[in-house]
Backbone bond lengths (Angstrom), bond angles and torsions (degrees), N, CA, C in turn:
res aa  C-N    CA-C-N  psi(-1)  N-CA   C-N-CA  omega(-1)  CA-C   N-CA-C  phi
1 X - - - 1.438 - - 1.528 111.31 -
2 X 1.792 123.34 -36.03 1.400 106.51 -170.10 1.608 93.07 -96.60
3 X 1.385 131.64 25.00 1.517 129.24 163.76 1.342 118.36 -84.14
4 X 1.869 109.72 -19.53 0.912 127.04 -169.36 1.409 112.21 -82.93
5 X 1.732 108.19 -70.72 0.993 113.08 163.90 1.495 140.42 -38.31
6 X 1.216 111.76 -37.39 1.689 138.17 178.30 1.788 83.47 -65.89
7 X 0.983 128.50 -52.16 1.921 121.44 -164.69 1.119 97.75 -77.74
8 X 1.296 138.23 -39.06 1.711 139.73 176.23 1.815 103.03 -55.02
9 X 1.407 103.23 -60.39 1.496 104.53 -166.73 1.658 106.24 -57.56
10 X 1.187 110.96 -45.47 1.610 128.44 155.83 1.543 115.85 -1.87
11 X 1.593 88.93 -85.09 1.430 118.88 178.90 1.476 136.11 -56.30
12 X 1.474 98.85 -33.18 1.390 125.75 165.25 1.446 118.02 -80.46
13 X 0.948 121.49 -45.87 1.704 140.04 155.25 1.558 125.16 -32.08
14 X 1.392 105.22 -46.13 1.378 126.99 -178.55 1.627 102.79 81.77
15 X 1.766 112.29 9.55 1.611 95.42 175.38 1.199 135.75 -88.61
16 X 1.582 113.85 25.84 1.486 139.25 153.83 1.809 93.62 -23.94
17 X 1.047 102.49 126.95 1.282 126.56 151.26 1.629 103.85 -55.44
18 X 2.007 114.41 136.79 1.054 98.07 -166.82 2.028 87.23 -107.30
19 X 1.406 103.87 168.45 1.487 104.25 -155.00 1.758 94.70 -71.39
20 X 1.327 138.65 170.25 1.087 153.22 157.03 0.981 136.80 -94.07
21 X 1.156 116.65 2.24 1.662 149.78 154.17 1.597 121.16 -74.41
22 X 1.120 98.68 -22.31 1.925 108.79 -169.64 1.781 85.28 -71.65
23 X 1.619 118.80 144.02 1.441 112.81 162.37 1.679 99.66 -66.87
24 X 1.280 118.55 162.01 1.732 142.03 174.65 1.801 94.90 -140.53
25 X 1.374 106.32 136.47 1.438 105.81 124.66 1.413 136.82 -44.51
26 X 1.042 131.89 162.26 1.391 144.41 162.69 1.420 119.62 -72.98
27 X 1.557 142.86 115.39 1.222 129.97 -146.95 0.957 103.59 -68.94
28 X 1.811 145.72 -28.30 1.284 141.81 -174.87 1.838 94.48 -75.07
29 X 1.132 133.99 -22.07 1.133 128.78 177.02 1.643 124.16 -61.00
30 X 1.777 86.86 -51.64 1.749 99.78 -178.09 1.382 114.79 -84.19
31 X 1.271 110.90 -0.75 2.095 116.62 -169.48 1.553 81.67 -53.45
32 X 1.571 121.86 -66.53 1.821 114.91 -145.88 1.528 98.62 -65.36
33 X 1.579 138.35 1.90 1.162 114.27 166.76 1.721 137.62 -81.35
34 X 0.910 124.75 127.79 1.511 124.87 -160.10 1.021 103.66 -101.10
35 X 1.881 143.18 119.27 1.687 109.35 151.56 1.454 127.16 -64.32
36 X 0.863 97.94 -168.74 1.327 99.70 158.73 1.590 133.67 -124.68
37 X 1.305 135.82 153.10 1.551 127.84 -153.03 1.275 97.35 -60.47
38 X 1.374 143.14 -42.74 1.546 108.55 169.51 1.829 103.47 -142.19
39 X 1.022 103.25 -155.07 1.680 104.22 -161.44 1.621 119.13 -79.36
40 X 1.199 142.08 96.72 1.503 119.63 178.92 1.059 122.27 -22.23
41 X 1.970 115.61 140.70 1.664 106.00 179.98 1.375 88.87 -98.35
42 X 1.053 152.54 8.88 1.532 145.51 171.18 1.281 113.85 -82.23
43 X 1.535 129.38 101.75 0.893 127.78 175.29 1.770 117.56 93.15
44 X 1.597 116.47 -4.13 1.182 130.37 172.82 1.586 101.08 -59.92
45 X 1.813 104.14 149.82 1.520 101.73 168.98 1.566 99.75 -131.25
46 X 1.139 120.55 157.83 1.716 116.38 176.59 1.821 100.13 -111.11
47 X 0.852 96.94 144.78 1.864 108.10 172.48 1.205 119.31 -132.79
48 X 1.295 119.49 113.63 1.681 111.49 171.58 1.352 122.36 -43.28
49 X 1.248 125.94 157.11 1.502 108.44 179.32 1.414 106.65 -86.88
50 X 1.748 140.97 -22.60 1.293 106.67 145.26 1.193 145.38 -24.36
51 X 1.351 110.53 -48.73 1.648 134.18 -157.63 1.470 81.09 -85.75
52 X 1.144 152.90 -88.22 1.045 117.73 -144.81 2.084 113.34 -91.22
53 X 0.904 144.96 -10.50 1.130 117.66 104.57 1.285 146.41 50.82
54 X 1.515 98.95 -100.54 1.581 106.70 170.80 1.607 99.22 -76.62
55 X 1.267 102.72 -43.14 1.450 96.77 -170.70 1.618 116.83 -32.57
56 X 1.394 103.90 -70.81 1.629 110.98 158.95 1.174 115.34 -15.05
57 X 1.439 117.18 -81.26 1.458 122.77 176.78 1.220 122.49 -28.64
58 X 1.319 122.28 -71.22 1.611 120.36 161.17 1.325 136.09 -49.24
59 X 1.288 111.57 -33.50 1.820 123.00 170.05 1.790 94.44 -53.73
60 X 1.684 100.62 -71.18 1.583 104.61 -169.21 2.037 113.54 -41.99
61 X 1.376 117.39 -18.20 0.905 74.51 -168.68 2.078 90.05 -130.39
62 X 1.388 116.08 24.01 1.420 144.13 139.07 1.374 109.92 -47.62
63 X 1.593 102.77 -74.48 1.747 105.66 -166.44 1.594 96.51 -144.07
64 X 1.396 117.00 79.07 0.850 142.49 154.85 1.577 120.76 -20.02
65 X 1.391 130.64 104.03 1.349 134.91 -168.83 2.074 108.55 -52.76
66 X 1.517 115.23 -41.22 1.364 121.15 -172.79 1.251 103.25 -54.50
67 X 1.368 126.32 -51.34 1.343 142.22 -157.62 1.483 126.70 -39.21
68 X 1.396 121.82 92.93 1.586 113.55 -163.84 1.483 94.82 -109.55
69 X 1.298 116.49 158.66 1.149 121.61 -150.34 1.956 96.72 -125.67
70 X 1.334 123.25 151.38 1.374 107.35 -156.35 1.645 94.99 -87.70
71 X 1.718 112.18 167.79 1.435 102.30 -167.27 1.782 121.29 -73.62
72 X 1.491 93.33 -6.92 1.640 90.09 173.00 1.293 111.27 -110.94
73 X 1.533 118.18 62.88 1.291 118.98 -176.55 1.818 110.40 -104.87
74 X 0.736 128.40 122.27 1.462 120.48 -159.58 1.571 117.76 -65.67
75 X 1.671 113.35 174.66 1.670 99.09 -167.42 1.796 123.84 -86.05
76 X 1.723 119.06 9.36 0.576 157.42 171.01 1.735 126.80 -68.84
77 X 1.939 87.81 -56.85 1.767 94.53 160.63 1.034 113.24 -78.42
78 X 2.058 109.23 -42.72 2.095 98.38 178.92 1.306 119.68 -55.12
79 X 1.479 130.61 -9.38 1.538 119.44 156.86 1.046 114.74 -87.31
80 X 1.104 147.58 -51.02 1.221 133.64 -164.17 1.303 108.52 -78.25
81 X 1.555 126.10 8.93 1.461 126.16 163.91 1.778 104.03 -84.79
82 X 1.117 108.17 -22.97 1.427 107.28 -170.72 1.714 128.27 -75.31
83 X 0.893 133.69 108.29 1.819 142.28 -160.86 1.615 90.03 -40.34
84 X 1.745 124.70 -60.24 1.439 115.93 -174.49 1.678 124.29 -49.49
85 X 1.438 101.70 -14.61 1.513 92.37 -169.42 1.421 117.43 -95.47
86 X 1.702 113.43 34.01 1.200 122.70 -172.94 1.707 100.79 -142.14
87 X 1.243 98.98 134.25 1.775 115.80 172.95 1.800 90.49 -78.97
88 X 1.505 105.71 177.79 1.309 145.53 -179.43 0.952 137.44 -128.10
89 X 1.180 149.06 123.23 1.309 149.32 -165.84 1.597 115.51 -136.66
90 X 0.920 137.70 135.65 1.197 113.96 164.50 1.767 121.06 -151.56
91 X 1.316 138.19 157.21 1.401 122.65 -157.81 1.624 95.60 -152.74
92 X 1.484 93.26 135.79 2.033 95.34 166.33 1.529 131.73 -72.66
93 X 0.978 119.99 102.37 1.522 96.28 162.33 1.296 123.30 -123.00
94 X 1.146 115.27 -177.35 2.144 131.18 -147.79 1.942 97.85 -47.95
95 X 0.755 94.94 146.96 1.332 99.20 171.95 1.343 129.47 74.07
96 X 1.160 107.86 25.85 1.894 115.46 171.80 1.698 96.48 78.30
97 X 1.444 121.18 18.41 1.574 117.85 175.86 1.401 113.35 -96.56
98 X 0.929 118.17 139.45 1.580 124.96 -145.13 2.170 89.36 -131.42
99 X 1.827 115.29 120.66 1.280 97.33 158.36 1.366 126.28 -119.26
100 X 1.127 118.69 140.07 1.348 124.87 -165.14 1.831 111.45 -115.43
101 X 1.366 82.57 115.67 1.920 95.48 -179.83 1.466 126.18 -94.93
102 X 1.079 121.16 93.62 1.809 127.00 -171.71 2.182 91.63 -76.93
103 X 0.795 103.64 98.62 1.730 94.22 147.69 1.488 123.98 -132.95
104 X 1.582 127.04 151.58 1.328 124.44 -167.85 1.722 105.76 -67.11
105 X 1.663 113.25 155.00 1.329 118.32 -144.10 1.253 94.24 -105.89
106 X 1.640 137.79 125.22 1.566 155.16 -174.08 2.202 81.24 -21.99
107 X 1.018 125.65 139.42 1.240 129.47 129.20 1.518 97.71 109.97
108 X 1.260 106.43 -25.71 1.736 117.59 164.44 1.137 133.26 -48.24
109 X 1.105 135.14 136.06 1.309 140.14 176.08 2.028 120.48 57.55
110 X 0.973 85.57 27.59 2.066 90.40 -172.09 0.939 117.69 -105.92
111 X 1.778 112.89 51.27 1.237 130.01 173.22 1.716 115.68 -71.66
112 X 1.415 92.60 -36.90 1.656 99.03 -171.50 1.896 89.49 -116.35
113 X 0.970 136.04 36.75 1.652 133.15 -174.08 1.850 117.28 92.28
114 X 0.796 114.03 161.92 1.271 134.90 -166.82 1.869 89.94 -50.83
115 X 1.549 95.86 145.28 1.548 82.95 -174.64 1.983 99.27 -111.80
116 X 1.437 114.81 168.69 1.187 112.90 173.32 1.609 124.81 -82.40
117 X 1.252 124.86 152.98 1.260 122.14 -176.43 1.807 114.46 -45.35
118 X 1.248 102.11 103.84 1.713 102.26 -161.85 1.610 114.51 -112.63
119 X 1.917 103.06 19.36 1.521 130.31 -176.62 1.346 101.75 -65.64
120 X 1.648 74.18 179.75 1.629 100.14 164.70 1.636 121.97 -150.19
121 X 1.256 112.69 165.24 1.807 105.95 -172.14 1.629 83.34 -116.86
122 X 1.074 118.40 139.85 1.278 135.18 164.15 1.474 129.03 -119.49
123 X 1.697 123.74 104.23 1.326 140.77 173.93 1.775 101.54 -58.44
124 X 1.193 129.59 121.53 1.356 114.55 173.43 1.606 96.70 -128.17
125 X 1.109 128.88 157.77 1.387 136.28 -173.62 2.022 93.66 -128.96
126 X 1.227 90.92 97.63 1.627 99.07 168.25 1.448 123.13 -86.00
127 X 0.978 112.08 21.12 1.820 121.57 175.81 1.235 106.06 -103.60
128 X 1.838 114.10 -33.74 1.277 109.48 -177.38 1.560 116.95 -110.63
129 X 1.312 84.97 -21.26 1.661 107.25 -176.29 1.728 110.77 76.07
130 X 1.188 96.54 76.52 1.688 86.07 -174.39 2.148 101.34 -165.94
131 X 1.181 111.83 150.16 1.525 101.51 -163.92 1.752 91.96 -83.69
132 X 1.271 113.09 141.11 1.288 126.06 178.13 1.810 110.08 -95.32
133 X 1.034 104.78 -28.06 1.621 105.39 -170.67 1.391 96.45 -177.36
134 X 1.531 132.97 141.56 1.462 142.52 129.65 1.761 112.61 -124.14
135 X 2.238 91.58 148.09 1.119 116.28 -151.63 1.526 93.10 -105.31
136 X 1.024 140.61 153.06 1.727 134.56 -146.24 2.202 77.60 -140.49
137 X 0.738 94.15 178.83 1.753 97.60 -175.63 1.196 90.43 -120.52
């Protein structure tokens, strides 16, 4: 019971250990960065925390963070392996179903020519949190 609790307070806490896998700067790297007292409205976007969320959900299992790619893989797949080289979309529908649109981003990946729609549509169910269906092009 206090293994339990101790992981709740954890979780709620935010004193999750943060993963060691995430890239970081180097702290002498990030010292000269400053924020600023609050967020620029130029170019700011707001996201529900559903919405992004699922988003996660579907990215993670779109373009999967583990995923190493073999060394003679051309420069064509190393973008389109990459999470940035895809826009977002996303739309409500009935029932707490959430859809989420991965497609490659105008200017992306056109190392070897314009690439083909190499997305995905993503059904997400935010009540349960779990992918209900994705539509492959």
């Amino acid at each position: 019971m206090k293994s339990k609790l101790l992981a709740l307070c954890m979780l709620l806490s935010g004193c999750v250990p943060r993963s060691a896998t995430l890239p970081r700067a180097a702290p002498e790297e990030a010292a000269w960065f400053k924020f600023p007292d609050a967020l620029p409205a130029d170019g700011r976007h707001a996201l529900p925390s559903a919405t992004a969320a699922a988003i996660q959900l579907a990215m993670d299992d779109f373009r999967p963070r583990h995923v190493r790619l073999p060394g003679n893989a051309s420069p064509a797949e190393v973008c389109l392996n990459q999470r940035q080289s895809y826009d977002v979309r996303t739309s409500p529908m009935p029932e707490g179903i959430l859809l989420v649109r991965f497609s490659v981003s105008s200017g992306a990946c056109m190392q070897e020519g314009p690439v083909t729609d190499m997305g995905a549509i993503y059904a997400v169910d935010t009540r349960a949190w779990r992918i209900l269906a994705v539509q492959q092009p």
